[in-house]
Short mmCIF file of the C-alpha atoms (twelve columns), coordinates in Angstrom:
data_MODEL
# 
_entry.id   MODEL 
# 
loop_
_atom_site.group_PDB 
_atom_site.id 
_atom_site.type_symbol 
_atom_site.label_atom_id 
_atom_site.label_alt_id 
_atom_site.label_comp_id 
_atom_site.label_asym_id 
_atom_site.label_seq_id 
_atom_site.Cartn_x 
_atom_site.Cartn_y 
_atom_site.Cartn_z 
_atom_site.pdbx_PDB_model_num 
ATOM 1   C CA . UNK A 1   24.943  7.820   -9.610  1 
ATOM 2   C CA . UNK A 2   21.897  6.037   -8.272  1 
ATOM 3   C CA . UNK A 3   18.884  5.420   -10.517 1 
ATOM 4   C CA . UNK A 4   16.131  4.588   -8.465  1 
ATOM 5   C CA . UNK A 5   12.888  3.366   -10.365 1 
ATOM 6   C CA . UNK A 6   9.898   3.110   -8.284  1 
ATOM 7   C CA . UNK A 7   6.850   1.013   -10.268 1 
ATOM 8   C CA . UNK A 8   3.350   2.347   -9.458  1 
ATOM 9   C CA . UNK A 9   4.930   5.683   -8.972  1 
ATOM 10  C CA . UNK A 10  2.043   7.921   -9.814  1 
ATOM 11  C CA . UNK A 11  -0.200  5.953   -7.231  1 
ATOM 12  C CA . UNK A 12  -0.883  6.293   -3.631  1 
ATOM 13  C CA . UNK A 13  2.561   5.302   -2.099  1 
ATOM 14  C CA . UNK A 14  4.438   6.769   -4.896  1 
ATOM 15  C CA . UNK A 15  3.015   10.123  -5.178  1 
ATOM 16  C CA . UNK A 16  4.047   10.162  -1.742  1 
ATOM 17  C CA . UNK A 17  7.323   9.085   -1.889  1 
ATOM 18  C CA . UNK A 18  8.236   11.312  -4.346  1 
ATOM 19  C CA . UNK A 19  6.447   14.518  -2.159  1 
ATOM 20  C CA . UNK A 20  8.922   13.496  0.723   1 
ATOM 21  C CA . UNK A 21  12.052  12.839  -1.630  1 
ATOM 22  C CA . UNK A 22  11.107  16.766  -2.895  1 
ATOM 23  C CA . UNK A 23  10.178  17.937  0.182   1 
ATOM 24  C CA . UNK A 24  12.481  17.120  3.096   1 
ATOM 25  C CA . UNK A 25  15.232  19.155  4.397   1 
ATOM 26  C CA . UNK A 26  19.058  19.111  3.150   1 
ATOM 27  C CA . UNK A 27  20.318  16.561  5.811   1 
ATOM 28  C CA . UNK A 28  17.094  14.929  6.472   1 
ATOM 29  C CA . UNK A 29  16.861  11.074  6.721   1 
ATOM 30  C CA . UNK A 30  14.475  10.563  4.181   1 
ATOM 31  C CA . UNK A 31  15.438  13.202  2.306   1 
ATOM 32  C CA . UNK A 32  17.124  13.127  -1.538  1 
ATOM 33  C CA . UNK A 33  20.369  12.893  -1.520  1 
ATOM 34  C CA . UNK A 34  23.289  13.712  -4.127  1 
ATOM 35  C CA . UNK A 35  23.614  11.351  -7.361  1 
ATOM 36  C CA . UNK A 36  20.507  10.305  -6.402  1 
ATOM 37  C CA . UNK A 37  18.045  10.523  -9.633  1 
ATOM 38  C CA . UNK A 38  14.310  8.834   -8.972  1 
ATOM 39  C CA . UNK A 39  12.263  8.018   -11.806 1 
ATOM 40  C CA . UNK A 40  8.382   7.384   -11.135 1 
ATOM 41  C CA . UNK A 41  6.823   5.214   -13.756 1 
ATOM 42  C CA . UNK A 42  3.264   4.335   -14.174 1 
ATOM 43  C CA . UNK A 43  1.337   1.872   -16.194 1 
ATOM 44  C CA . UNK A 44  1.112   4.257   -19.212 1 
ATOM 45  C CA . UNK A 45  5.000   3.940   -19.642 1 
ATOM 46  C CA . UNK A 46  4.688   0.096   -19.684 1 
ATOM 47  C CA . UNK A 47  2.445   -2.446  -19.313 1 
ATOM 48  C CA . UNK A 48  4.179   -4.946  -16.384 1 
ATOM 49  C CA . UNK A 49  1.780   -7.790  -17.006 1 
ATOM 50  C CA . UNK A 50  4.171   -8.112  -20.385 1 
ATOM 51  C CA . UNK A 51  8.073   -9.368  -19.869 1 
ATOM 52  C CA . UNK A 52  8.547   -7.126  -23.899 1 
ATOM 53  C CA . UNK A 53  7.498   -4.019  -21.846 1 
ATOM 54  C CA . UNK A 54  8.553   -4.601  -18.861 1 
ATOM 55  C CA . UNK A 55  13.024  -5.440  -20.128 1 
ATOM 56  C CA . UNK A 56  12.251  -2.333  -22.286 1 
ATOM 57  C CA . UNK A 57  11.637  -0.018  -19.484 1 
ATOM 58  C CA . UNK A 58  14.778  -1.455  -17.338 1 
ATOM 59  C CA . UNK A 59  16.490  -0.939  -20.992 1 
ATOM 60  C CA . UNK A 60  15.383  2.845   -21.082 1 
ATOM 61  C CA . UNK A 61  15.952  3.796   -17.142 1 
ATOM 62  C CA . UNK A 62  18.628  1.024   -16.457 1 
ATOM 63  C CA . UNK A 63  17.984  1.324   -12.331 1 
ATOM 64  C CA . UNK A 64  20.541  0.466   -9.965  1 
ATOM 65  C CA . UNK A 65  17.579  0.309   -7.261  1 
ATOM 66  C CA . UNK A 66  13.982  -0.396  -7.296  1 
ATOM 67  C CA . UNK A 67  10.812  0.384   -5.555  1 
ATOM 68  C CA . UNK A 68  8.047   -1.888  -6.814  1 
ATOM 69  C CA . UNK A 69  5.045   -0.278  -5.919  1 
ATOM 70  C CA . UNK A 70  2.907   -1.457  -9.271  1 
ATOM 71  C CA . UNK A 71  0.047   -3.800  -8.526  1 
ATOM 72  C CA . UNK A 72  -3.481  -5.067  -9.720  1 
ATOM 73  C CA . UNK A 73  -5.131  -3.852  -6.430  1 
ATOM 74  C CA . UNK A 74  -9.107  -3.417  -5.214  1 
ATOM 75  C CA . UNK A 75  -11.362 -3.215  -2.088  1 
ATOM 76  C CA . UNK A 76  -12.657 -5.967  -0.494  1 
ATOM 77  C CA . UNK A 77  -15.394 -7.022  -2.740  1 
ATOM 78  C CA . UNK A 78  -13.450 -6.373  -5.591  1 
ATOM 79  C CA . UNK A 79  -10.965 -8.774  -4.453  1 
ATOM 80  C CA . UNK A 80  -13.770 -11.242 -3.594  1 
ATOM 81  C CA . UNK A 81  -15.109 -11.410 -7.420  1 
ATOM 82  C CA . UNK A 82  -11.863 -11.574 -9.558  1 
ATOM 83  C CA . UNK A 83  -9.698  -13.889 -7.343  1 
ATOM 84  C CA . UNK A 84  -8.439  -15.431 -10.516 1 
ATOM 85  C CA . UNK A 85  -7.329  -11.712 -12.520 1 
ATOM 86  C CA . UNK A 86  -6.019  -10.901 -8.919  1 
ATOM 87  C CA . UNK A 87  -3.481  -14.124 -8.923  1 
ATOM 88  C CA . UNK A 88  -2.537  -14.215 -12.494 1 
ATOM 89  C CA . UNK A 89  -2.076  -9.976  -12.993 1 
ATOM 90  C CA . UNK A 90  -0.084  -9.856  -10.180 1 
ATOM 91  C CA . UNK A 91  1.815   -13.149 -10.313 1 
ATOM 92  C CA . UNK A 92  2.685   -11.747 -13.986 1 
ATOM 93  C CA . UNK A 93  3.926   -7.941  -12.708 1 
ATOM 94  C CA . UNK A 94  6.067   -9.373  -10.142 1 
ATOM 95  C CA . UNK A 95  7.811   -12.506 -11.956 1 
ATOM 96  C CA . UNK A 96  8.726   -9.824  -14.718 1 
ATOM 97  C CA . UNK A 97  9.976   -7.146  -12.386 1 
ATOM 98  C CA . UNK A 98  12.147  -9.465  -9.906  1 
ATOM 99  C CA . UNK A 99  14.005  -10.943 -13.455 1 
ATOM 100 C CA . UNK A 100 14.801  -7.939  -15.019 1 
ATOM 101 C CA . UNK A 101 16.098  -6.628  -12.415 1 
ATOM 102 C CA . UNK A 102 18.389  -9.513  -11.641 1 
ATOM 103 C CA . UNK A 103 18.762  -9.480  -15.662 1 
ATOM 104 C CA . UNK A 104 19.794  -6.094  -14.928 1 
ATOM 105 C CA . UNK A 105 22.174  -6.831  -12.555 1 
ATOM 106 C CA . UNK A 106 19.939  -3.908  -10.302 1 
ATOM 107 C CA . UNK A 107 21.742  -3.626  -6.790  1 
ATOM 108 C CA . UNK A 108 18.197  -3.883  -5.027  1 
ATOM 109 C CA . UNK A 109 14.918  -4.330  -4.915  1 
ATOM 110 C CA . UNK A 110 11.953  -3.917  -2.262  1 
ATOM 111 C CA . UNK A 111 8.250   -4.880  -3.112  1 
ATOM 112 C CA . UNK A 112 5.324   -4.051  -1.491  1 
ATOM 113 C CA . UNK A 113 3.538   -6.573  -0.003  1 
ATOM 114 C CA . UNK A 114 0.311   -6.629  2.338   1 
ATOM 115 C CA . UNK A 115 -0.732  -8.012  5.441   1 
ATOM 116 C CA . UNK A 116 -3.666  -10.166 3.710   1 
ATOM 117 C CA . UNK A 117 -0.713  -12.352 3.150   1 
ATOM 118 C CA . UNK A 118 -0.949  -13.331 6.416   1 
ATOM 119 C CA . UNK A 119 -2.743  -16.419 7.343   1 
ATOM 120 C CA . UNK A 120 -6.476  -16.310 8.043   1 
ATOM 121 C CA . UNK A 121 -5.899  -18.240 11.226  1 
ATOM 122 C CA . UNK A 122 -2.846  -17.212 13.368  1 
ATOM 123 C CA . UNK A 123 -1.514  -15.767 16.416  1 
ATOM 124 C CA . UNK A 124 -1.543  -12.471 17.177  1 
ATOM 125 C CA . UNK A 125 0.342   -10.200 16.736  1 
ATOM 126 C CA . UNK A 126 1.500   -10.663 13.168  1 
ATOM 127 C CA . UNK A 127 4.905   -10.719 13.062  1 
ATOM 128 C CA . UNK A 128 7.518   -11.689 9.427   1 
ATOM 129 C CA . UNK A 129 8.058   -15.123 11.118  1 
ATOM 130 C CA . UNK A 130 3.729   -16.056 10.464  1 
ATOM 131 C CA . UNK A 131 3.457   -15.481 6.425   1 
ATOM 132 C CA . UNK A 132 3.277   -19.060 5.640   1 
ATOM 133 C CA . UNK A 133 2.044   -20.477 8.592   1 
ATOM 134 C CA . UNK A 134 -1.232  -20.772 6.609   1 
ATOM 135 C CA . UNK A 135 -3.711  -19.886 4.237   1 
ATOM 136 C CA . UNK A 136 -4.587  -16.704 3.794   1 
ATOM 137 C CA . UNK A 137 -8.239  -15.470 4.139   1 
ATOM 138 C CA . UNK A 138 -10.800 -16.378 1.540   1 
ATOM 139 C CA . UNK A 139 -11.682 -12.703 0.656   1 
ATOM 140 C CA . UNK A 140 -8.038  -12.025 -0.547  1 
ATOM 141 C CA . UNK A 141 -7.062  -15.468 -1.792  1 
ATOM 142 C CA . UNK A 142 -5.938  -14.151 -5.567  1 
ATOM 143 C CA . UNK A 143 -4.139  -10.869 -4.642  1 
ATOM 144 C CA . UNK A 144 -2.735  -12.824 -1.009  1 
ATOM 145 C CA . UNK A 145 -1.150  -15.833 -2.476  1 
ATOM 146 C CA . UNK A 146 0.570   -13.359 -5.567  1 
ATOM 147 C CA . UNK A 147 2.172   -11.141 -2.454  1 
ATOM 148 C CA . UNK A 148 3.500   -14.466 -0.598  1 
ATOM 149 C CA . UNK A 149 4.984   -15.329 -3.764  1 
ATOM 150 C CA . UNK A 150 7.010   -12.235 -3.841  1 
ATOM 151 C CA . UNK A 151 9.106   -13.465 -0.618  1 
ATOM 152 C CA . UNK A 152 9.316   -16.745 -2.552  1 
ATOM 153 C CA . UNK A 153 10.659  -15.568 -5.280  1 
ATOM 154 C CA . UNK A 154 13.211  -13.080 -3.137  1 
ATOM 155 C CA . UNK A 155 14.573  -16.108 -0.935  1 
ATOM 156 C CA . UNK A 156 15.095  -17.958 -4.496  1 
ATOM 157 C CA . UNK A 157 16.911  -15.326 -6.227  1 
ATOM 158 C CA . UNK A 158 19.311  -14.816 -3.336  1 
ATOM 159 C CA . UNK A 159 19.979  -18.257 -2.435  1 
ATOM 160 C CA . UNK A 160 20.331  -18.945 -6.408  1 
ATOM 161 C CA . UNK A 161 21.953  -15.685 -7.555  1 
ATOM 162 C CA . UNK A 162 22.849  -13.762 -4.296  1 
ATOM 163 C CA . UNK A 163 20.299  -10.977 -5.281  1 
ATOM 164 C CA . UNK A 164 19.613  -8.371  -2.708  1 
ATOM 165 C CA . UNK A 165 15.785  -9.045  -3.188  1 
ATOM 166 C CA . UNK A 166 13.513  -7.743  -0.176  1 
ATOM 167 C CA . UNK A 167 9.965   -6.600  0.536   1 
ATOM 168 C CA . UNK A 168 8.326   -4.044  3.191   1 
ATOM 169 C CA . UNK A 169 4.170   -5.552  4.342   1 
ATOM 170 C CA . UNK A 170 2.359   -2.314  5.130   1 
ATOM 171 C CA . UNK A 171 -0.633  -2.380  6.780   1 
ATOM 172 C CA . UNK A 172 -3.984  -0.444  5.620   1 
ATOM 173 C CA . UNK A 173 -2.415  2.958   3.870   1 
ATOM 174 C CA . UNK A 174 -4.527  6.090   3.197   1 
ATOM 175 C CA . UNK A 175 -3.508  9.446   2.059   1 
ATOM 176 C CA . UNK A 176 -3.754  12.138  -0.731  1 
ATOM 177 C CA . UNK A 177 -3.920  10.558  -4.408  1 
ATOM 178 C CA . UNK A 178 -5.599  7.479   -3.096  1 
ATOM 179 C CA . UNK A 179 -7.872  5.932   -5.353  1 
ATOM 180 C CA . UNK A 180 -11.330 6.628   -4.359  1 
ATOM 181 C CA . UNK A 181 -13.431 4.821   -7.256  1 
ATOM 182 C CA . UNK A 182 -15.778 3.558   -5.566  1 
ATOM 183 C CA . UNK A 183 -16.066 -0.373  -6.632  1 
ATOM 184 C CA . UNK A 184 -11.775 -0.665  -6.435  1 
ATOM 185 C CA . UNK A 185 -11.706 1.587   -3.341  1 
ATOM 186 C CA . UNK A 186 -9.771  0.325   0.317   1 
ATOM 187 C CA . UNK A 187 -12.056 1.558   3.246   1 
ATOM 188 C CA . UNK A 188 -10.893 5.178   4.062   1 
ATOM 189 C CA . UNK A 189 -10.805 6.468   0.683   1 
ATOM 190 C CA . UNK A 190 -14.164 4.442   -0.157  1 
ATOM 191 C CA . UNK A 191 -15.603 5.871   2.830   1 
ATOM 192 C CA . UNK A 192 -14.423 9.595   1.794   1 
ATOM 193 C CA . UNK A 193 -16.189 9.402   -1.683  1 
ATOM 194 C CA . UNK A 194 -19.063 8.167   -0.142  1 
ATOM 195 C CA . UNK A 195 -19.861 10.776  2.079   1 
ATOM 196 C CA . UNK A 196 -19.017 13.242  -0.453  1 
ATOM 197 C CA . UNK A 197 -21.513 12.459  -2.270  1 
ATOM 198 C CA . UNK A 198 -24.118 11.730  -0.012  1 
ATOM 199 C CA . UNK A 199 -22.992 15.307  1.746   1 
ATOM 200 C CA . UNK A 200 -23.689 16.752  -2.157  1 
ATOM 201 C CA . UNK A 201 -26.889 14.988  -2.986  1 
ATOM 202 C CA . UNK A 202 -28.560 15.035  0.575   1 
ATOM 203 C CA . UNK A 203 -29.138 11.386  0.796   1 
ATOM 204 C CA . UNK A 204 -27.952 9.336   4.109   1 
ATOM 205 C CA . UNK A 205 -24.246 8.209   4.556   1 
ATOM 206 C CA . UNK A 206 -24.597 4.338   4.598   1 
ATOM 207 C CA . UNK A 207 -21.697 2.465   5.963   1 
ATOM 208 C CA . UNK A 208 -21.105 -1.418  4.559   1 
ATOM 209 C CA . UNK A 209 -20.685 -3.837  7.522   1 
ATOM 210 C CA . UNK A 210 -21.226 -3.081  11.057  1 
ATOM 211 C CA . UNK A 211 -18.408 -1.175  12.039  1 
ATOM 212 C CA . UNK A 212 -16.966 -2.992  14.049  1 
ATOM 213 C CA . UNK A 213 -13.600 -4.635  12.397  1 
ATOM 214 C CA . UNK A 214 -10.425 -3.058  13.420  1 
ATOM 215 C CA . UNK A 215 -7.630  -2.060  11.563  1 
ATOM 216 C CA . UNK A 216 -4.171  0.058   11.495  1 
ATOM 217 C CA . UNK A 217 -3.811  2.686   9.313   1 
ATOM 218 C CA . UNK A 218 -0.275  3.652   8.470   1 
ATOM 219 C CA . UNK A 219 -0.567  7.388   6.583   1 
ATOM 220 C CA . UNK A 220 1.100   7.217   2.764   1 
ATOM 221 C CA . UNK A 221 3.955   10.410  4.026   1 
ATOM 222 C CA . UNK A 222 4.921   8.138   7.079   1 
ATOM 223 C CA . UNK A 223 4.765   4.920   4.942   1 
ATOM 224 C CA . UNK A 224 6.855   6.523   2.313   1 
ATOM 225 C CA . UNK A 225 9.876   7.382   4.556   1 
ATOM 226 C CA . UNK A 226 9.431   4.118   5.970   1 
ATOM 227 C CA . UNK A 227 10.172  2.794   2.212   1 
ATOM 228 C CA . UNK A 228 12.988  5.244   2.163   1 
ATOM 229 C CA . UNK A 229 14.801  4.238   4.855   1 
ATOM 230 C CA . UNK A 230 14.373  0.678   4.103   1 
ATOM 231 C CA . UNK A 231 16.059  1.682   0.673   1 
ATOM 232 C CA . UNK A 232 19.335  3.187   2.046   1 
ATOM 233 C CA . UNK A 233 19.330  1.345   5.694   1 
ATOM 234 C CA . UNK A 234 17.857  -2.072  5.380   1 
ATOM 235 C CA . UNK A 235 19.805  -5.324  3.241   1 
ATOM 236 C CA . UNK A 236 18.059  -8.494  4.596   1 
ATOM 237 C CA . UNK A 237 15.757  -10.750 2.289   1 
ATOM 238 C CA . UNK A 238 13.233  -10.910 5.079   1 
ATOM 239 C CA . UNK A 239 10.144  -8.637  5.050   1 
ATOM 240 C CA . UNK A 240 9.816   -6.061  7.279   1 
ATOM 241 C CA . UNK A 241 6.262   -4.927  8.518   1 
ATOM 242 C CA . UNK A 242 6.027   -1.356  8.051   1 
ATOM 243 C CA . UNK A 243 3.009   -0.205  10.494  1 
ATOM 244 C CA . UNK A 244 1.738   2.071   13.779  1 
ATOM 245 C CA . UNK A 245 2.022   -0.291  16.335  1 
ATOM 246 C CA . UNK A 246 -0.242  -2.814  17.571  1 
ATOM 247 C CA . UNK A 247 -2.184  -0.281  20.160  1 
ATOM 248 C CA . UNK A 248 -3.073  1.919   17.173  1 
ATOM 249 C CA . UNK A 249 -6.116  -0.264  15.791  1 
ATOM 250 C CA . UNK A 250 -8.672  1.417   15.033  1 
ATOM 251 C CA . UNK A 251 -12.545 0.483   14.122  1 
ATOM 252 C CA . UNK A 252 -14.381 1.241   11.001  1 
ATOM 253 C CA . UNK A 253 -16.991 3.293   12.838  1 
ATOM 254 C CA . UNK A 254 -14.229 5.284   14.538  1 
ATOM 255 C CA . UNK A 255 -12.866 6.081   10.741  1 
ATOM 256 C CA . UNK A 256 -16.652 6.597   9.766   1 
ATOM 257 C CA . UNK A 257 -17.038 8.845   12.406  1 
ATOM 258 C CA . UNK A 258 -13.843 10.886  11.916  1 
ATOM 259 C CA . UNK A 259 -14.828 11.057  7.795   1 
ATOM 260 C CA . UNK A 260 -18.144 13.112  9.052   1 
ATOM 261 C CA . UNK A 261 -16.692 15.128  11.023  1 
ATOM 262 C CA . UNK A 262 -13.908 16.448  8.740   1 
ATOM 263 C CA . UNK A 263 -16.595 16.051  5.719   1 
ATOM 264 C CA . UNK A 264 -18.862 18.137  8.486   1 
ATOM 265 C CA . UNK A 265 -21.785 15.423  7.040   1 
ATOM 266 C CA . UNK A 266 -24.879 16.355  8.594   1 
ATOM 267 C CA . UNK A 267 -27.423 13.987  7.136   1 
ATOM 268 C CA . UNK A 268 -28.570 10.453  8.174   1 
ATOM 269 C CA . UNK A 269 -25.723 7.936   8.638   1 
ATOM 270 C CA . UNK A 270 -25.990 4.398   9.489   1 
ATOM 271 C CA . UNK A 271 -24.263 1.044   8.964   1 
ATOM 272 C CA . UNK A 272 -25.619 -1.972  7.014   1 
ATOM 273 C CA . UNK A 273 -25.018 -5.046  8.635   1 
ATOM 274 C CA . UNK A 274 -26.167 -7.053  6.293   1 
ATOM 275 C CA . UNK A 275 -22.422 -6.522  4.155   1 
ATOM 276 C CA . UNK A 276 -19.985 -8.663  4.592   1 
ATOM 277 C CA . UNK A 277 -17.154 -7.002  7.610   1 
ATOM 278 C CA . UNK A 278 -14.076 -9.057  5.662   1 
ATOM 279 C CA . UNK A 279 -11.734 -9.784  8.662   1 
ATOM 280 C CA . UNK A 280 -12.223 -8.405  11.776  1 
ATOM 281 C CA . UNK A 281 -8.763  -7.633  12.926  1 
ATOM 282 C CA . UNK A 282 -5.445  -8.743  11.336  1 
ATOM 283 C CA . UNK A 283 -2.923  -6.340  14.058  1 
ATOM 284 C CA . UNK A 284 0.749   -6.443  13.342  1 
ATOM 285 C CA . UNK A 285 3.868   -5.707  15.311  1 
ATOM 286 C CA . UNK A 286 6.234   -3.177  13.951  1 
ATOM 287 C CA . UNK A 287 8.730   -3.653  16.638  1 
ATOM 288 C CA . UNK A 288 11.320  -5.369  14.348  1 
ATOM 289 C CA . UNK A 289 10.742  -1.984  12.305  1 
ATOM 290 C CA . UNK A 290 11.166  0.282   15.424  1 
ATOM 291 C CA . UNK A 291 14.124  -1.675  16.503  1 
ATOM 292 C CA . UNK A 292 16.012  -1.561  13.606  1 
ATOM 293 C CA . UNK A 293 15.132  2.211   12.773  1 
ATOM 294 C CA . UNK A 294 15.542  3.322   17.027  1 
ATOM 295 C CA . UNK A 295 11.857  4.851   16.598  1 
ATOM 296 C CA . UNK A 296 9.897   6.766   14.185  1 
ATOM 297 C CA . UNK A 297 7.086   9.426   14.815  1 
ATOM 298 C CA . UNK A 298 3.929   8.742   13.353  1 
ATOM 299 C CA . UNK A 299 1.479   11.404  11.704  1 
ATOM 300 C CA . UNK A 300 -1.489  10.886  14.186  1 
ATOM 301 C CA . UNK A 301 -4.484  9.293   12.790  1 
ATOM 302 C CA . UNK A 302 -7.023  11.879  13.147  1 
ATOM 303 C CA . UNK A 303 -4.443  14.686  11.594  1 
ATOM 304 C CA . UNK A 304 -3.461  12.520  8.758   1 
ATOM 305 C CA . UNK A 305 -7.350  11.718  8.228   1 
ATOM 306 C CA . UNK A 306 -8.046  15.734  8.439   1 
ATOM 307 C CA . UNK A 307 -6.161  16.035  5.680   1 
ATOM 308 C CA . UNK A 308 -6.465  13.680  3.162   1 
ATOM 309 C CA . UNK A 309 -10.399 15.040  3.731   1 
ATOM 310 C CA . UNK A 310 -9.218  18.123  2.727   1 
ATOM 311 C CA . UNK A 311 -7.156  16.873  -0.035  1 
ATOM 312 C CA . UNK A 312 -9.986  14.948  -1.519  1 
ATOM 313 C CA . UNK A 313 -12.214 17.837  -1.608  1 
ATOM 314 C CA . UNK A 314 -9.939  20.257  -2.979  1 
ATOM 315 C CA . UNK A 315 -9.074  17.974  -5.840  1 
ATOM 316 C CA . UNK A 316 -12.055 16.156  -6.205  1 
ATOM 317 C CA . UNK A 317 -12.186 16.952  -10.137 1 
ATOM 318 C CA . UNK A 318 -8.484  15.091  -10.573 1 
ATOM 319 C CA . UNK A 319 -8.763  12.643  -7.778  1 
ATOM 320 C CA . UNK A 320 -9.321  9.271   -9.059  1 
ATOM 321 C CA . UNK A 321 -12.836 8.448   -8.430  1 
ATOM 322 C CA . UNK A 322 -14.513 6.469   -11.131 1 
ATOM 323 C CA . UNK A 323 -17.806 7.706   -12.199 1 
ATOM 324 C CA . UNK A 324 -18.427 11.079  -11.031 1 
ATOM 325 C CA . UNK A 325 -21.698 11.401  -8.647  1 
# 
């Protein structure tokens, strides 16, 4: 029997790993398989920041794999106020997970990581060779530096203990269950909320920055059979970059654009260029991913957008959101 505990399992990534796990064909890839049991925690079942908390909840579940989804994360300003909370939250959640699980004697682990742990200046395309080739950008220096510390940590409990410790570095993820509070939101689901309300309350649809940045958006149901094959396929203690490729950036007025149209916003909507942009493009290669898997189809960006629109609206009462507007 496999017990497979994935952390942060009622968020973004793990609401949709668990929709693929119960939703894929007999046979499938990324499908469940037999004397496989997954457990999604959240932080209501323990409180990862604590090491008491955390060993009790590897005491109660006693996983032979994990997921580690859980994480202290924001948006871009959010990031840029509590740099400190960032680093020491996250520093904590991971440092307890990584030793109870080798406590544990768990047979794997894979953390999430991010591409802000790339370094602010550096070659593109990223690639898992660049991580430390620098310091990361100033706007995610808290929540950055606790990431890199993940692969740290992996290459020191496998060189130390011969744990099989690894970690997959997404790039921007969007999907249903997001959260789309509006202070802690990432751009899409930010974006989403926004218009919503502006779409409600007849007042323009203002967009922070100028637009312009570009990004790649990986959709949570492709990320999360990307995390599932990792789990079953994948046994290296370097990262892998889990990501469309390179030629799927995408600008923040494209997304803007695409949100009114599904939204079908028909007020005023502009862009304030007097907000800080954050980076203006960070693309990374997946073709160590696409190499090792021999290809993957991705959801297309506009259908994936279409309908985690769609989702948002339908659910809008349960959808995390902060204050309601």
């Amino acid at each position: 029997m496999s017990v497979i505990l994935v952390t942060g399992g009622t968020g973004l990534v793990g609401k949709a790993i668990q929709h693929i796990i119960e939703t894929e064909p007999e046979g499938s890839r990324f499908g469940k398989k037999p004397g496989e049991q997954w457990i999604f925690v959240s932080s209501s079942e323990g409180d990862l920041r604590d090491p008491e908390q955390t060993k009790r909840l590897f005491e109660k579940y006693k996983p032979t794999h994990v997921i580690h989804l859980a994480a202290l994360v924001g948006g871009l300003f959010k990031n840029m106020k509590y740099k400190l909370t960032f680093l020491r939250d996250n520093i904590l959640i991971n440092d307890n997970v990584l030793h109870n699980a080798y406590l544990s004697q768990t047979k794997k682990v894979i953390s999430c990581l991010s591409t802000c742990v790339f370094p602010d200046k550096v070659t593109y395309p990223l690639d898992e060779t660049k991580i430390h080739l620098g310091l990361p950008h100033d706007s995610n220096f808290g929540y950055a530096h606790a990431k890199r510390m993940v692969d740290v940590q992996n290459h020191a409990y496998k060189d130390q203990f011969g744990c099989n410790f690894t970690s997959a570095i997404p790039t921007n993820v969007f999907g249903p269950h997001d959260n789309f509070d509006l202070e802690g939101a990432h751009v899409i689901p930010g974006l989403i909320h926004k218009c919503h309300i502006a779409k409600k309350n007849g007042t323009p649809f203002v967009v922070s920055g100028t637009g312009k940045p570009l990004r790649q958006f990986i959709y949570s149901n492709d990320l999360a059979k990307l995390f599932i094959w990792q789990l079953r396929e994948y046994d290296d203690v370097e990262p892998v970059i889990l990501s469309v490729g390179e030629g799927e950036e995408v600008s923040i007025k494209e997304v803007a654009d695409a949100i009114v149209k599904a939204m079908d916003f028909k007020g005023e909507y502009t862009f304030d260029a007097t907000r800080a942009d954050g980076q203006f493009r960070k693309p990374a290669s997946n073709k160590k991913l696409l190499s090792l898997m021999g290809g993957f189809q991705f959801t297309p960006f506009n259908e994936a957008l279409d309908f985690t629109v769609k989702w948002f609206v339908e659910n809008y009462d349960k959808a995390r959101t902060g204050v309601k507007a």
